[in-house]
Residue frames as qw, qx, qy, qz and C-alpha x, y, z in Angstrom:
[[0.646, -0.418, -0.558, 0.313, 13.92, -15.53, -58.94],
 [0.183, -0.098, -0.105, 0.973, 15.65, -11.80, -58.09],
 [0.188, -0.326, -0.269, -0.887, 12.31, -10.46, -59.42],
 [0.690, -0.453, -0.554, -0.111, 10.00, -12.84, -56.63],
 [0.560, -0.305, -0.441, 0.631, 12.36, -11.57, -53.94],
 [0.259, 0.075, 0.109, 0.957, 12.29, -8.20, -54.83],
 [0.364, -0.449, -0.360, -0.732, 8.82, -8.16, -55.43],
 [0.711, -0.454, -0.474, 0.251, 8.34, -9.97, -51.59],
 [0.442, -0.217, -0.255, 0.832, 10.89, -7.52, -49.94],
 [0.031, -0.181, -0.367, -0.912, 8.84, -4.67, -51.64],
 [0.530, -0.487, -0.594, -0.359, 5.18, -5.91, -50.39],
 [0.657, -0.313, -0.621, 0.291, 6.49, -6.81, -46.87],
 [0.453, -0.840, -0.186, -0.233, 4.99, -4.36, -44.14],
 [0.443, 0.091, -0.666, 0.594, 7.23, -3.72, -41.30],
 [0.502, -0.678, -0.534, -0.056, 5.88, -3.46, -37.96],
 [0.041, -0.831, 0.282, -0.478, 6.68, -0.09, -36.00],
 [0.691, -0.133, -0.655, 0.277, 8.89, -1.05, -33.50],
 [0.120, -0.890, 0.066, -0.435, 8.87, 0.78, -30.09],
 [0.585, 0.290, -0.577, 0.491, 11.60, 0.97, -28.08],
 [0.613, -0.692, -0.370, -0.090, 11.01, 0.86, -24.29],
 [0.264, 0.594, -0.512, 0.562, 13.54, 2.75, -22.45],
 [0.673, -0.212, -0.579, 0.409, 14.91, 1.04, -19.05],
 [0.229, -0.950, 0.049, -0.206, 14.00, 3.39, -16.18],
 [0.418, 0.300, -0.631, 0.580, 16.66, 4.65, -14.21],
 [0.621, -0.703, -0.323, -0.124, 15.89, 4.59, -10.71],
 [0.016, 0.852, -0.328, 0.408, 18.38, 6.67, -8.30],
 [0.608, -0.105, -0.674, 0.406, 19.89, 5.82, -5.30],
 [0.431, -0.793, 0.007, -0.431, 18.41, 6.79, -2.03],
 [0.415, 0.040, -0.735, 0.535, 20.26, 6.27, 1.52],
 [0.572, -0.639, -0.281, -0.431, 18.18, 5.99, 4.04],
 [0.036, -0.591, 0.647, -0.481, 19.78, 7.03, 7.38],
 [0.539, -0.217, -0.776, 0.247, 19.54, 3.88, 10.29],
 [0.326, -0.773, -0.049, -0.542, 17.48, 5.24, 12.83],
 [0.273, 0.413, -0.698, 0.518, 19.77, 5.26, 16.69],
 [0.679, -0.173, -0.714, -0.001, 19.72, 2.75, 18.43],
 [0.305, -0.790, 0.297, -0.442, 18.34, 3.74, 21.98],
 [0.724, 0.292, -0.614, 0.118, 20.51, 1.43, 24.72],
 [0.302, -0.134, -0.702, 0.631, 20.87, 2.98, 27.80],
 [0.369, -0.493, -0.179, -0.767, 17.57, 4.50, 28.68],
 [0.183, -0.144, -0.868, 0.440, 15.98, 4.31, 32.20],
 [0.289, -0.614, -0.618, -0.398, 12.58, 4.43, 33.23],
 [0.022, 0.225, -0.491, 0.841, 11.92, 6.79, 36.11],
 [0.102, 0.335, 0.847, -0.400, 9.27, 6.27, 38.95],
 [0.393, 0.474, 0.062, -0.786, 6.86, 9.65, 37.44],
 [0.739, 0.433, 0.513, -0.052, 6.87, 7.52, 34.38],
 [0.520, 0.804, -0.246, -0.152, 9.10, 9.18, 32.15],
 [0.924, 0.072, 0.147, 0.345, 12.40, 8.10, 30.73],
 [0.026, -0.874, 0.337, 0.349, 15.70, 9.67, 30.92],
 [0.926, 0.281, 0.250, 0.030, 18.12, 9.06, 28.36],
 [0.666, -0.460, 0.089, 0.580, 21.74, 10.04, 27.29],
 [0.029, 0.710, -0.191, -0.677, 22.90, 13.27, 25.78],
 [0.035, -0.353, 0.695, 0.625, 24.83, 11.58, 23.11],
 [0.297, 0.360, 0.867, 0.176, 21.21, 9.86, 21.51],
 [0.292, 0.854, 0.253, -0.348, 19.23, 12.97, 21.44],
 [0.120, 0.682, -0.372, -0.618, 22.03, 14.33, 19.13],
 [0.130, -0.023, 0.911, 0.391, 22.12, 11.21, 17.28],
 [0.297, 0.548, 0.782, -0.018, 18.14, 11.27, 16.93],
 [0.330, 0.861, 0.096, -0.376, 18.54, 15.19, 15.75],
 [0.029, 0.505, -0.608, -0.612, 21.15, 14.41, 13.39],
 [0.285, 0.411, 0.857, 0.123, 18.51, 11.10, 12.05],
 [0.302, 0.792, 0.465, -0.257, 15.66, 13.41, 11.88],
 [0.315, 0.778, -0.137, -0.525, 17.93, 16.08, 9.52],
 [0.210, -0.227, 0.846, 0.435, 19.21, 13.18, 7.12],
 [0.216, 0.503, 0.824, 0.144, 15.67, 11.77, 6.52],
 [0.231, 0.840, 0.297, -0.390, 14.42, 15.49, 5.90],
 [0.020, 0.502, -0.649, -0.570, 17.36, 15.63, 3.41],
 [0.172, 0.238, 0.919, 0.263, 16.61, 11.76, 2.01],
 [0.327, 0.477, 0.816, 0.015, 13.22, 13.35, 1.65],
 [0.109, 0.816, -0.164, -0.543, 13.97, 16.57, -0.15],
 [0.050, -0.503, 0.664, 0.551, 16.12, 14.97, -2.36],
 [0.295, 0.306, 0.895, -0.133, 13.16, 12.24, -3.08],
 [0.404, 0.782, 0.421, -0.221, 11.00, 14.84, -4.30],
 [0.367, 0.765, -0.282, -0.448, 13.09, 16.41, -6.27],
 [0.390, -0.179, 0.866, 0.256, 13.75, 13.20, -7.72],
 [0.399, 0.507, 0.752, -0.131, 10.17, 12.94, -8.27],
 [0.273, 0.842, -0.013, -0.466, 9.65, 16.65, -9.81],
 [0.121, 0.605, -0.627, -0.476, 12.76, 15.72, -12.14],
 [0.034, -0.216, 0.921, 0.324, 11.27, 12.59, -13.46],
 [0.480, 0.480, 0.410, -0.609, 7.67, 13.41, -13.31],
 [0.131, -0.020, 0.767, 0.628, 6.10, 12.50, -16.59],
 [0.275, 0.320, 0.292, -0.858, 3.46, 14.66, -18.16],
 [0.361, 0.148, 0.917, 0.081, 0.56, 13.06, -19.02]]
């Protein structure tokens, strides 16, 4: 019987396994773009609006140019060459 097993374990192929590796995937933060609230239309058609948003909309505009710096170099570091 030891020789049938032996001779079975001995015959028996194994199939390559491949191991898939789980991507990682980063974390991004994506800034909240600012909320406008007190704006007023003026008669010419334009719109005035309050100091303190414009700075909020230039501090938005240099987060998402950050969020999208760091994005690409997300991409560049995890770029797989084909």
């Amino acid at each position: 019987m030891g020789t049938v097993l032996t001779t079975l374990f001995l015959n028996c192929q194994s199939e390559r396994i491949e191991y898939i590796e789980k991507p990682y995937i980063p974390e991004l933060n994506f800034p909240v773009f600012p909320i406008l609230a007190d704006a007023q239309k003026n008669i010419d058609g334009t719109v005035s609006v309050s100091g303190d948003w414009i700075m909020r909309l230039a501090e938005y505009k240099i987060r998402i140019e950050e969020t999208e710096k760091t994005y690409n170099d997300l991409k560049a570091l995890y770029a797989r060459e084909e």
